[in-house]
FIKOLZA-1660 file (N, C-alpha, C; in steps of 0.1 Angstrom, whole numbers, plus 5000, padded with zeros to 4 digits):
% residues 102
   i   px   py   pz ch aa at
   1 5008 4988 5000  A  X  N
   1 5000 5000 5000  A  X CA
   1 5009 5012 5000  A  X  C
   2 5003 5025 4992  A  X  N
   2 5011 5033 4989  A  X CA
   2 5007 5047 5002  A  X  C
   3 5016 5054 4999  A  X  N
   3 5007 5067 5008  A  X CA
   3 4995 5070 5000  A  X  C
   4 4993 5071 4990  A  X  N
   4 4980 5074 4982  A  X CA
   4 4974 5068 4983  A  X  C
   5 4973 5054 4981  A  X  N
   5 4964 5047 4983  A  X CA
   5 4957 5048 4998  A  X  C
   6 4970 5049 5010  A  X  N
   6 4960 5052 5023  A  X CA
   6 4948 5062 5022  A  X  C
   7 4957 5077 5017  A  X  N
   7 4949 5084 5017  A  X CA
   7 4939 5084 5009  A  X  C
   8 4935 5076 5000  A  X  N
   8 4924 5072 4994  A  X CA
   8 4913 5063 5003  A  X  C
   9 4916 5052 5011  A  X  N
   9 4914 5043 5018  A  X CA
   9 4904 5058 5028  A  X  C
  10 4914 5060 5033  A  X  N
  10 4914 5079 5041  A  X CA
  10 4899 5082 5042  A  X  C
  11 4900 5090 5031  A  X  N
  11 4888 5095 5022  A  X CA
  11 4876 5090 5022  A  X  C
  12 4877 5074 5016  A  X  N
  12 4863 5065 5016  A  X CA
  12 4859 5064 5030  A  X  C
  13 4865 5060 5038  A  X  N
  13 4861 5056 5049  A  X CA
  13 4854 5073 5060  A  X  C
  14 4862 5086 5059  A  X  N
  14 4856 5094 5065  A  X CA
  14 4851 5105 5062  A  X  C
  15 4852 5106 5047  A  X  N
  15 4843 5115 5035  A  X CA
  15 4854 5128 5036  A  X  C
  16 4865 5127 5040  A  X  N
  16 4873 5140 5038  A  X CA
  16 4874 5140 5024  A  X  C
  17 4876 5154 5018  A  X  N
  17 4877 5158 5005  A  X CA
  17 4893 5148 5002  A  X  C
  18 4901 5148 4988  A  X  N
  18 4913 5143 4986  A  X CA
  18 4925 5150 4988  A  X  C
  19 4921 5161 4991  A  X  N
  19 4934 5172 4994  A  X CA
  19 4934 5167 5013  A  X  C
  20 4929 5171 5018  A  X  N
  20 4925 5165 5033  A  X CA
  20 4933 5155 5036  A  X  C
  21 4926 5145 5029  A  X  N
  21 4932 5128 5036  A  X CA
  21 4942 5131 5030  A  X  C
  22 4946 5139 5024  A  X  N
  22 4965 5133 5017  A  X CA
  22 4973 5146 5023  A  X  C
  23 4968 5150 5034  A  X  N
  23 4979 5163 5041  A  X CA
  23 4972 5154 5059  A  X  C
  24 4960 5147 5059  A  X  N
  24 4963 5139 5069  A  X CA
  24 4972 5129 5073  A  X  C
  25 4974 5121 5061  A  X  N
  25 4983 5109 5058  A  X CA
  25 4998 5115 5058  A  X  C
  26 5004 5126 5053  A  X  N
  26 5014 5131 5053  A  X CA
  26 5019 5133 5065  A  X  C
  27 5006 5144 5075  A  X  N
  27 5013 5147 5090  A  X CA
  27 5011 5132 5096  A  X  C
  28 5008 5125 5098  A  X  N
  28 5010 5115 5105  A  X CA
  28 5022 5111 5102  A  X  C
  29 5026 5106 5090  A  X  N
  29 5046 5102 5087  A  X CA
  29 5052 5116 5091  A  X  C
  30 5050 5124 5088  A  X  N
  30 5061 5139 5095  A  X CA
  30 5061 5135 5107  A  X  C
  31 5050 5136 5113  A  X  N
  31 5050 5135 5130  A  X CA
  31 5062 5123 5132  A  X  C
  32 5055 5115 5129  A  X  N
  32 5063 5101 5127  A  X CA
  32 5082 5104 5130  A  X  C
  33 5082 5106 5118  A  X  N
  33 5095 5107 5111  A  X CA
  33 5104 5121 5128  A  X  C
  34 5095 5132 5125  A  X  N
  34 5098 5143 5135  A  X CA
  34 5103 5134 5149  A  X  C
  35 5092 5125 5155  A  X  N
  35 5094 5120 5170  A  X CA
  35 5110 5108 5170  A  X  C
  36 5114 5104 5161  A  X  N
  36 5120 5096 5153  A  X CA
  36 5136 5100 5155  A  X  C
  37 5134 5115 5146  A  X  N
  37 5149 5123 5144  A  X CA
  37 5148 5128 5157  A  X  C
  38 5140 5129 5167  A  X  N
  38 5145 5138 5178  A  X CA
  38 5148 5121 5188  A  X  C
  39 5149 5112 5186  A  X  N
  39 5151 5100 5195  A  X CA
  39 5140 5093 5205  A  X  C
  40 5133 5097 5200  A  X  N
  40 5117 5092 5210  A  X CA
  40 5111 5085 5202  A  X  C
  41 5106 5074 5204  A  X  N
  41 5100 5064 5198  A  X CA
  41 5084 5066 5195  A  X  C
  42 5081 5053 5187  A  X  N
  42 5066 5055 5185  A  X CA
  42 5061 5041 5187  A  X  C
  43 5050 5039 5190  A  X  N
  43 5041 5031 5193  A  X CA
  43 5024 5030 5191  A  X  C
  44 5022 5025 5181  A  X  N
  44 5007 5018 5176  A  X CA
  44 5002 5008 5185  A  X  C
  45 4994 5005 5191  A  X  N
  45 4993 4991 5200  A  X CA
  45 4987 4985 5188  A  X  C
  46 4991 4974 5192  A  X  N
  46 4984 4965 5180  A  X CA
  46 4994 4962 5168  A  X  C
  47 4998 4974 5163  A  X  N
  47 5003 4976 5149  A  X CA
  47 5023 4975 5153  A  X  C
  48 5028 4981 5157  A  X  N
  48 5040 4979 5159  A  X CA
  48 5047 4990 5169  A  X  C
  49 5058 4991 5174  A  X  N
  49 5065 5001 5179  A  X CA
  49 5080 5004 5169  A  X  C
  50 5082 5015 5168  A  X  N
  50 5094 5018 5165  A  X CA
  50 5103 5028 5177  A  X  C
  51 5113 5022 5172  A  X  N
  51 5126 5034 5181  A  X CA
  51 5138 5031 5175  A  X  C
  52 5150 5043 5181  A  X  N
  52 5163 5044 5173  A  X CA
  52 5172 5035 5180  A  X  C
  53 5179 5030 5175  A  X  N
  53 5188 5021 5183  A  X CA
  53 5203 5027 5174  A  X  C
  54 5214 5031 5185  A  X  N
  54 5224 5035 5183  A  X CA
  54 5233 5020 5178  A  X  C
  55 5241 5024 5170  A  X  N
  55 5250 5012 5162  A  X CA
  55 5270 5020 5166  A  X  C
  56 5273 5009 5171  A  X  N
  56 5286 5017 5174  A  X CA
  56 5297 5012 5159  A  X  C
  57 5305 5025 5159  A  X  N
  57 5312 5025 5146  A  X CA
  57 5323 5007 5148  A  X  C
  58 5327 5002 5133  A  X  N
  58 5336 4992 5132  A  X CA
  58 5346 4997 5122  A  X  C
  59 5356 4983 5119  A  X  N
  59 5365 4984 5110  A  X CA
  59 5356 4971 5101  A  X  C
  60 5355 4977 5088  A  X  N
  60 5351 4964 5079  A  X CA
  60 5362 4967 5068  A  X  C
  61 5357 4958 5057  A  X  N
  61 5365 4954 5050  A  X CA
  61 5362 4961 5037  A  X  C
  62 5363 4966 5026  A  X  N
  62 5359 4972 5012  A  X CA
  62 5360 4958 5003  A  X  C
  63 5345 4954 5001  A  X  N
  63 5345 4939 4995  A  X CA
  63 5350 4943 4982  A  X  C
  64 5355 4948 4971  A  X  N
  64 5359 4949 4958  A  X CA
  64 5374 4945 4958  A  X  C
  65 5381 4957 4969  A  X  N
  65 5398 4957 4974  A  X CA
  65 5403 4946 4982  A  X  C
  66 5393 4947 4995  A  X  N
  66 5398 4943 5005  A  X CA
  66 5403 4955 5015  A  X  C
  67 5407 4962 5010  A  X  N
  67 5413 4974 5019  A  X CA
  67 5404 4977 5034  A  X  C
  68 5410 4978 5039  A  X  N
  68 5400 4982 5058  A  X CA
  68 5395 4999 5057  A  X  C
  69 5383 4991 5060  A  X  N
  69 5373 5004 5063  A  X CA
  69 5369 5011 5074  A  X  C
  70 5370 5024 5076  A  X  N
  70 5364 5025 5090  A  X CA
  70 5346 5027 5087  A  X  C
  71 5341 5022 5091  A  X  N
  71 5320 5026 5096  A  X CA
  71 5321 5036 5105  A  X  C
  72 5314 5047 5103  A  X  N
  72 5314 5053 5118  A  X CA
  72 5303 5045 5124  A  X  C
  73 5296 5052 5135  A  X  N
  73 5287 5050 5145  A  X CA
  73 5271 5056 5135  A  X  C
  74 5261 5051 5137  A  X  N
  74 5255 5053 5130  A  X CA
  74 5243 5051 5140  A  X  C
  75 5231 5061 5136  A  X  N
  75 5214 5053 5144  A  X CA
  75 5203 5052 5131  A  X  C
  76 5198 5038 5139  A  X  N
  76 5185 5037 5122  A  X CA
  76 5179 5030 5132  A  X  C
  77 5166 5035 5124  A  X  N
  77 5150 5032 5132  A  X CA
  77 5148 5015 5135  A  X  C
  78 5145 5007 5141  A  X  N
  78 5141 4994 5147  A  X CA
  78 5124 4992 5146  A  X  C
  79 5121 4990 5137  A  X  N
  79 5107 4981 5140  A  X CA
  79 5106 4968 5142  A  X  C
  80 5094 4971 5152  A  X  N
  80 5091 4953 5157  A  X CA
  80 5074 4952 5157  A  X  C
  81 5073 4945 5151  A  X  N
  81 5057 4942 5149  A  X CA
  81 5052 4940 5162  A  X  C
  82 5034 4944 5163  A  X  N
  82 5028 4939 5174  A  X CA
  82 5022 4927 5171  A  X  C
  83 5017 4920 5185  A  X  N
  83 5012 4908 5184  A  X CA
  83 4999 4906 5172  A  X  C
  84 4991 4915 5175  A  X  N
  84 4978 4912 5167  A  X CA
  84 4983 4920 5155  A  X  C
  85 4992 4922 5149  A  X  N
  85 4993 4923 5136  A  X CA
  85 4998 4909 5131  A  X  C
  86 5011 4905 5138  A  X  N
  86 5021 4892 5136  A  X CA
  86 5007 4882 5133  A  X  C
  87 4998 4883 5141  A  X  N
  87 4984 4870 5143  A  X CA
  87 4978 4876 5130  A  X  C
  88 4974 4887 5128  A  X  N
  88 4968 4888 5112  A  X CA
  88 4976 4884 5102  A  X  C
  89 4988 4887 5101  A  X  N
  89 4994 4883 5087  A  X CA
  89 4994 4866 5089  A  X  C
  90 4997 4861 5095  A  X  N
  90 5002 4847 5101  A  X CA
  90 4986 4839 5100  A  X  C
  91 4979 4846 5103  A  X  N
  91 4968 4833 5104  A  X CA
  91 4953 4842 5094  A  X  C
  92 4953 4847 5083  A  X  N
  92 4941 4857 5079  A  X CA
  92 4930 4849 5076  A  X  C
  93 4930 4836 5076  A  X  N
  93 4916 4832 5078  A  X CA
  93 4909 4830 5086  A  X  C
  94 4918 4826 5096  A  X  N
  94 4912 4824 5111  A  X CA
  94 4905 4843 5119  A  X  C
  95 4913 4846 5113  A  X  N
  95 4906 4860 5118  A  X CA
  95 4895 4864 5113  A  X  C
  96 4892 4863 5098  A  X  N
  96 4883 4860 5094  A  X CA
  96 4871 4858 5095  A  X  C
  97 4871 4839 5099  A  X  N
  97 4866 4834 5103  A  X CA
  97 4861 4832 5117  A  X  C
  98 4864 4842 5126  A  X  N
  98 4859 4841 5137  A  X CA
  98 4850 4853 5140  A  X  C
  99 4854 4864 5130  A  X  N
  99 4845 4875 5129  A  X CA
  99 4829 4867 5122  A  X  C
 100 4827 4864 5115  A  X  N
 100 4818 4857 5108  A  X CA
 100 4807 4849 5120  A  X  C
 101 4819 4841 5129  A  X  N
 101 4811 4838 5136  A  X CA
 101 4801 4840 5147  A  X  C
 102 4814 4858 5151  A  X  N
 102 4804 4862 5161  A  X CA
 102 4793 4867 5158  A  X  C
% end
Protein backbone atom coordinates (compact mmCIF):
# COMPACT_ATOMS: atom_id res chain seq x y z
CA UNK A 1 0.00 0.00 0.00
CA UNK A 2 1.11 3.28 -1.14
CA UNK A 3 0.74 6.66 0.83
CA UNK A 4 -1.95 7.43 -1.81
CA UNK A 5 -3.62 4.75 -1.66
CA UNK A 6 -3.97 5.15 2.29
CA UNK A 7 -5.09 8.38 1.73
CA UNK A 8 -7.60 7.22 -0.58
CA UNK A 9 -8.65 4.30 1.77
CA UNK A 10 -8.58 7.91 4.13
CA UNK A 11 -11.17 9.47 2.18
CA UNK A 12 -13.65 6.54 1.56
CA UNK A 13 -13.86 5.64 4.87
CA UNK A 14 -14.35 9.37 6.49
CA UNK A 15 -15.72 11.52 3.52
CA UNK A 16 -12.70 13.97 3.82
CA UNK A 17 -12.30 15.85 0.54
CA UNK A 18 -8.71 14.25 -1.45
CA UNK A 19 -6.59 17.17 -0.63
CA UNK A 20 -7.49 16.54 3.28
CA UNK A 21 -6.83 12.84 3.57
CA UNK A 22 -3.49 13.30 1.70
CA UNK A 23 -2.06 16.26 4.14
CA UNK A 24 -3.75 13.92 6.87
CA UNK A 25 -1.69 10.93 5.85
CA UNK A 26 1.38 13.10 5.27
CA UNK A 27 1.26 14.66 9.05
CA UNK A 28 1.05 11.50 10.47
CA UNK A 29 4.63 10.21 8.65
CA UNK A 30 6.06 13.86 9.46
CA UNK A 31 5.02 13.52 12.95
CA UNK A 32 6.34 10.10 12.72
CA UNK A 33 9.49 10.73 11.10
CA UNK A 34 9.81 14.35 13.47
CA UNK A 35 9.37 11.97 16.99
CA UNK A 36 12.01 9.59 15.29
CA UNK A 37 14.85 12.25 14.44
CA UNK A 38 14.47 13.81 17.78
CA UNK A 39 15.08 10.01 19.49
CA UNK A 40 11.71 9.15 21.00
CA UNK A 41 10.01 6.36 19.82
CA UNK A 42 6.56 5.46 18.51
CA UNK A 43 4.10 3.11 19.27
CA UNK A 44 0.74 1.82 17.58
CA UNK A 45 -0.68 -0.93 19.99
CA UNK A 46 -1.55 -3.50 17.99
CA UNK A 47 0.28 -2.40 14.88
CA UNK A 48 4.04 -2.07 15.89
CA UNK A 49 6.46 0.08 17.91
CA UNK A 50 9.37 1.80 16.47
CA UNK A 51 12.63 3.41 18.09
CA UNK A 52 16.28 4.42 17.29
CA UNK A 53 18.81 2.09 18.30
CA UNK A 54 22.44 3.49 18.34
CA UNK A 55 25.03 1.23 16.15
CA UNK A 56 28.65 1.70 17.42
CA UNK A 57 31.19 2.51 14.62
CA UNK A 58 33.59 -0.77 13.24
CA UNK A 59 36.52 -1.55 11.00
CA UNK A 60 35.10 -3.56 7.90
CA UNK A 61 36.51 -4.60 4.99
CA UNK A 62 35.94 -2.83 1.20
CA UNK A 63 34.45 -6.06 -0.51
CA UNK A 64 35.85 -5.10 -4.17
CA UNK A 65 39.85 -4.29 -2.61
CA UNK A 66 39.81 -5.72 0.52
CA UNK A 67 41.27 -2.60 1.87
CA UNK A 68 40.04 -1.76 5.83
CA UNK A 69 37.28 0.44 6.31
CA UNK A 70 36.37 2.54 9.00
CA UNK A 71 31.98 2.58 9.58
CA UNK A 72 31.41 5.32 11.81
CA UNK A 73 28.73 5.03 14.54
CA UNK A 74 25.49 5.33 13.01
CA UNK A 75 21.41 5.29 14.39
CA UNK A 76 18.54 3.70 12.16
CA UNK A 77 15.00 3.19 13.17
CA UNK A 78 14.11 -0.57 14.67
CA UNK A 79 10.75 -1.94 13.97
CA UNK A 80 9.15 -4.72 15.74
CA UNK A 81 5.73 -5.81 14.93
CA UNK A 82 2.80 -6.09 17.39
CA UNK A 83 1.23 -9.19 18.45
CA UNK A 84 -2.19 -8.76 16.69
CA UNK A 85 -0.67 -7.70 13.63
CA UNK A 86 2.05 -10.84 13.56
CA UNK A 87 -1.62 -13.01 14.34
CA UNK A 88 -3.20 -11.21 11.17
CA UNK A 89 -0.58 -11.75 8.67
CA UNK A 90 0.15 -15.31 10.15
CA UNK A 91 -3.16 -16.66 10.37
CA UNK A 92 -5.86 -14.29 7.90
CA UNK A 93 -8.41 -16.80 7.77
CA UNK A 94 -8.84 -17.56 11.05
CA UNK A 95 -9.41 -14.04 11.85
CA UNK A 96 -11.73 -14.00 9.39
CA UNK A 97 -13.37 -16.65 10.28
CA UNK A 98 -14.08 -15.87 13.72
CA UNK A 99 -15.49 -12.51 12.86
CA UNK A 100 -18.18 -14.26 10.83
CA UNK A 101 -18.90 -16.24 13.60
CA UNK A 102 -19.61 -13.75 16.06
Amino acid sequence: MTKAELADALREETGLSKTRAREVVQLFFDEMSSALANGDGVEIRGFCSIHVKNYEGYSGRNPKTGDPVHVPPKKLPFFKCGKELKDRVDYPQTQTSNKIAS
